[in-house]
N, C-alpha and C positions, 0 to 999 in steps of 0.2 A: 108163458109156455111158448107164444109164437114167438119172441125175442130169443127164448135163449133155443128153439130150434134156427133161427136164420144165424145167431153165431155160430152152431154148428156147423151151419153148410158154407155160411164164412169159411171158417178153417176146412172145411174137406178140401174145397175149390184152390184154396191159396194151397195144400197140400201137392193138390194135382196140379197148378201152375210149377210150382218147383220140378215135381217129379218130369215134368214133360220137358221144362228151359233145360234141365241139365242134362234129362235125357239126348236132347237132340245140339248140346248146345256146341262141341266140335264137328258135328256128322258134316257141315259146309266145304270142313277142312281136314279133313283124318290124314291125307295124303301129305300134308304142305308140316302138319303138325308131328308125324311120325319122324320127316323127314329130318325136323327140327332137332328135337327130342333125342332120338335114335338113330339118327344118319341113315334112315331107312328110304329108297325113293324106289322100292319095288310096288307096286301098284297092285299084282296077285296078294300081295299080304294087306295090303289093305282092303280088298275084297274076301281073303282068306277070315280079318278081324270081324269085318260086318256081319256076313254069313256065320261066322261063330256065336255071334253077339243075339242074331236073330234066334237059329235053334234053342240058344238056351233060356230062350223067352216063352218059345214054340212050346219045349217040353217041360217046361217047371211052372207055368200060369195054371195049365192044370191040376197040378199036384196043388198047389197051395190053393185051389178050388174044393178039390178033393175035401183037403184037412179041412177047410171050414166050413162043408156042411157036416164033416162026421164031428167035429168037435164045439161048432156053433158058437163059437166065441171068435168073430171076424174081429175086434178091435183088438184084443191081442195080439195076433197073428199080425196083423198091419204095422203094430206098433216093434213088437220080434224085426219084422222087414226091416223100417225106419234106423233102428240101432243095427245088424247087420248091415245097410246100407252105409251106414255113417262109418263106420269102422271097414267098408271097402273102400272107401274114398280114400280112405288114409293108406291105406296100404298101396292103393296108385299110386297117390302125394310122393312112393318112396320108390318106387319101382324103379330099380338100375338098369334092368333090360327089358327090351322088347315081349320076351316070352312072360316074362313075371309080370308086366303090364297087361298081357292078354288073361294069364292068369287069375289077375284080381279084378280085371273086368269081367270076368265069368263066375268070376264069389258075389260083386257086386251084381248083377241082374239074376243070379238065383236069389238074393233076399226082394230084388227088385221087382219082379216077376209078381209080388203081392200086393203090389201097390193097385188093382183094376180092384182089390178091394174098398179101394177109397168110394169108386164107383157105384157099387153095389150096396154100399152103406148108403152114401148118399141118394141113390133111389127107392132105398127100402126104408127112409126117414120122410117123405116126398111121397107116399103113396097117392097121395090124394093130386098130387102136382107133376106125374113122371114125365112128361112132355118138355116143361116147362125146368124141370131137373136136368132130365136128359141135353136141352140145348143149351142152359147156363156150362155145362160141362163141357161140348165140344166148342164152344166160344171162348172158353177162359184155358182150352186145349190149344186151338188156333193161335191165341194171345201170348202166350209162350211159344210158340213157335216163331212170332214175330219178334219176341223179344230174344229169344236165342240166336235169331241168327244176325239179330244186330250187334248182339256183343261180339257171336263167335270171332271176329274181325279184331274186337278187340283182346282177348282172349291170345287168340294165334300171333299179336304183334310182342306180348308178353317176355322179356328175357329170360323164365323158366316159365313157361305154359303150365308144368304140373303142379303150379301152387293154388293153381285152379280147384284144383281136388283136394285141399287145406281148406279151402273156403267151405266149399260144397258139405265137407263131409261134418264140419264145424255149422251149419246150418240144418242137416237132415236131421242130427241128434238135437238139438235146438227142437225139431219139430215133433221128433220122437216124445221129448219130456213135455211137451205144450200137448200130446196127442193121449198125456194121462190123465188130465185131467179134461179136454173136452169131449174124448169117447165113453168118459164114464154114462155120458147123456145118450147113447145110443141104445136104445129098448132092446135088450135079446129077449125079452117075452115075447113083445111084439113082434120079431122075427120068426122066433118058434113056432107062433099063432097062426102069422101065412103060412108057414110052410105046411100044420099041421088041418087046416082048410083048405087047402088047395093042393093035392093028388096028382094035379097033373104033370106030365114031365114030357121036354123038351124029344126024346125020343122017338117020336111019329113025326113028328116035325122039323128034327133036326137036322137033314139033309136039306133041307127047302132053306133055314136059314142061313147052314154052314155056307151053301151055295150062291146065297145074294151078298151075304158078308164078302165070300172070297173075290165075285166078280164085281163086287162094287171097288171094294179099297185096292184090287190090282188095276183096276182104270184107274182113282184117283190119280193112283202114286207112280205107273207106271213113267209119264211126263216129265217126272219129277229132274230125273237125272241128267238129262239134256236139254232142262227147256232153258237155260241163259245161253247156252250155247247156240241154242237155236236162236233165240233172238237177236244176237248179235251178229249171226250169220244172213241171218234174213232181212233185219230192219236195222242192223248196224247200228246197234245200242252199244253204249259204254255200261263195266259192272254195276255203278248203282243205277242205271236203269235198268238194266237187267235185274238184279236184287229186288226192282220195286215192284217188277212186274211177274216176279216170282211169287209176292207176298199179298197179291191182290185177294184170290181164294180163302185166305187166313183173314184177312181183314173184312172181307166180304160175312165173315161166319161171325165176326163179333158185332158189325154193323146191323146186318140183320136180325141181331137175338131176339128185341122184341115183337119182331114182328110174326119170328117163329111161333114166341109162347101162345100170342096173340091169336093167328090164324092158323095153325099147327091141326090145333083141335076142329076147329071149325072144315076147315076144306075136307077133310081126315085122309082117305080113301084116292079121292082126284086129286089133292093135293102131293100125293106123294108119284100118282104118277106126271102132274105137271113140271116137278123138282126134277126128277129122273128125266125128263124131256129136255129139261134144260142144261141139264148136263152133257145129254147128246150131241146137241143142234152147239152147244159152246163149245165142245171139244174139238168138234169136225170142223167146226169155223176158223178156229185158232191154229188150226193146219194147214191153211188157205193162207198164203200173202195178201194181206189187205193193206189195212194203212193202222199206223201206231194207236189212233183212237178206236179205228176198230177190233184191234187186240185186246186192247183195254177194256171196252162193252162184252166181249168174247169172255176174258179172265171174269169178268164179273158175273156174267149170268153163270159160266160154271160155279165160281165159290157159291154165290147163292142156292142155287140149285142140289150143292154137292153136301152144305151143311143140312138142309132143309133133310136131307133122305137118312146121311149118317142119323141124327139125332133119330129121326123116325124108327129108324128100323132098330134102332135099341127100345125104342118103347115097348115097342113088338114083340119084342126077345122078353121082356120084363114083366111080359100082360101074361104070354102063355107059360113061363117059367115058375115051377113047382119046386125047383130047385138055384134059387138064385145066386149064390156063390160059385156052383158047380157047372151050373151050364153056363153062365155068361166066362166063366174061365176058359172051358171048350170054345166057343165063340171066338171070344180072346183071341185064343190060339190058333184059331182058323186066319182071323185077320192081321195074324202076323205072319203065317205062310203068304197072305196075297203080299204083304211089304218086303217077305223073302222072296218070291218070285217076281214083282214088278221090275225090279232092274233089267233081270236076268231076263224076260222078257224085251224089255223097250231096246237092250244091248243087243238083243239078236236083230230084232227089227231095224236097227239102226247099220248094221251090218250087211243086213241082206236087201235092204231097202235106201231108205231115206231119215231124217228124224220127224221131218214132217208127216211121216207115216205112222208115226207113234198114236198121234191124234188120232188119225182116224181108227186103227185098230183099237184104241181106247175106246172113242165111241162106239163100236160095234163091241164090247165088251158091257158096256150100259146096255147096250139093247139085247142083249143077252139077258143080261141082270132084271130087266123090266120083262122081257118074257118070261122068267123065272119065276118071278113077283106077283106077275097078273095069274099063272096059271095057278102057283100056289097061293094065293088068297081065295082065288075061287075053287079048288079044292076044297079049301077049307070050309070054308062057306056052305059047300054042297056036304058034304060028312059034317054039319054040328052036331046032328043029332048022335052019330056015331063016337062023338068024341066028349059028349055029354056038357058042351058050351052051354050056361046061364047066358037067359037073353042079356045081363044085364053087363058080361064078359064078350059077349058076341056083338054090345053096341062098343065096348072100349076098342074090342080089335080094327073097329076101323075107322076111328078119331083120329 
């Protein structure tokens, strides 16, 4: 039994490795690759495509939330995605125009949109391990992200870049028919059984999460967009230093997994606010001229810090969630608005400001997110009895 669960969670993870590498695997380049492609070098339309790309994530991860708690059969639904996935690839693969490229980029992320399923399967097979679930997941997230942006390079240098989406979409259905037979091993009894134990629902609390979600991943991400340009402006780094020192965060979250699973549980509580401290004191540093190695100690205590809290705070989502398909989609959807406003943020700042001011508004965005954090866990705390927490749920909530 435990053998043939950790092949399951084998394949969820290599799942979500794919879903993330091709997710993000142009996003380095959309402008250089449009240009290519479509003779297009308007830069509103490529901000036009992203913002489209995002909404339709924003407002269909709940819908397909929705359908699987009313219909309770999430590996279908997943598996439905996977083959609509596969068959939008193909239709990019063919796209003569720009519009019809945007068009079946928005067929593909509505089947897409299903994929946080993988997620919630994998946590709700892990009960016994959500921590430990939780962080193999944002480390093998991270790890495609490393790996996508090393190909995107290669990718963009391609004589037809769209046969990229031949490959892809030749692989999701590959994953599709490999996802019939290892989701058969996913218990929907045992789903039904939480759901039908456990009453509670994310509703009294769900401003207090939406809230830490949103100000957490608009700090992560807001940096994102200008931080090679900053560095090369500041420390006068060539692209792959620049690319390396982009990618330290993402490696910092794989490097540290064990230690998460390890000490995750253990510190519970302090631990989550020493992660979140570290995220601060890293962000506001990294916006300070220093010297090359101490950017690089900066990059690092952020990634560490930033995975430590991400994984967390899903555990959290997943302790008080009575409804797990449905509220973690809302969730979802909240922390793709922060990834749709992070640019548009750090672009105004950068504007009206400096980019080195990106940092620190970032960090003052953490410390938001951890006053959010402290008050609503002690809220919490102080109303159990009101909200009817077993001692034995009120020691998980703050492991």
């Amino acid at each position: 039994m435990e053998a043939s669960n950790r092949s399951l969670n084998l394949f969820l993870l290599s799942c979500v490795f794919l879903f993330v590498c091709t997710e993000v695997l142009l996003s380095p380049f959309y402008p250089q690759f449009f240009n290519k492609v479509y003779g297009i070098d308007d830069p509103d339309l490529t901000g036009f495509y992203i913002m489209t790309c995002r909404l339709v994530v924003v407002i269909f991860t709940p819908i397909w939330g929705l359908i699987a708690h009313k219909r309770n059969n999430s590996s279908t639904l997943l598996i439905i995605g996977q083959w609509g996935t596969g068959i939008s690839c193909f239709l990019m693969a063919i796209s003569p125009s720009f519009e019809m490229f945007v068009a079946a980029s928005v067929l593909l992320l509505i089947f897409k949109s299903s994929y946080f399923l993988l997620y919630t399967i994998l946590i709700s097979e892990n009960r016994n391990s959500t921590t430990g679930a939780a962080a193999s997941y944002h480390a093998v997230l991270q790890g495609a992200i490393v790996t996508a942006t090393i190909l995107s390079g290669w990718v963009i240098e391609m004589d037809h870049p769209l046969l990229i989406f031949w490959i892809v979409g030749i692989v999701e259905c590959l994953m599709a028919v490999f996802s019939l037979r290892f989701l058969r091993k996913v218990s929907k009894n045992r789903i039904v059984e939480l759901e039908q134990t456990d009453h509670r629902s994310l509703v009294t609390p769900f401003l207090f999460f939406g809230i830490i979600v949103l100000t957490l991943h608009l700090a992560v991400n807001m940096i994102r967009p200008f931080f090679t340009t900053y560095t090369e402006n500041v420390y006068s780094t060539n692209t792959m230093m620049s690319s390396s020192l982009y990618l330290i965060p993402s490696l910092m979250a794989i490097v540290t997994l064990p230690l998460t699973k390890k000490y995750s549980e253990r510190l519970g509580w302090y631990g989550y606010v020493g992660a979140a401290s570290m995220i601060i004191v890293g962000l506001f540093l990294q916006g300070i001229e220093t010297s090359i190695i101490g950017l690089i100690f900066f990059r690092c205590m952020f990634g560490i810090g930033a995975a430590w809290c991400l994984a967390k705070i899903d555990v959290f989502i997943f302790k008080w969630s009575g409804n797990m398909h449905g509220d973690y989609s809302k969730i979802s959807a909240i922390q793709n608005v922060g990834l749709l406003l992070a640019p548009v943020a750090a672009s105004s700042i950068v504007n009206t400001h400096s980019i080195s001011d990106v940092f620190t508004y970032a960090s003052l965005f953490v410390v938001l997110h951890l006053f959010i954090f402290l008050w609503g866990t002690y809220s919490i705390e102080r109303n159990k009895g009101k909200l009817h927490i077993h001692k034995e749920e009120e020691d998980a909530l703050y492991k």
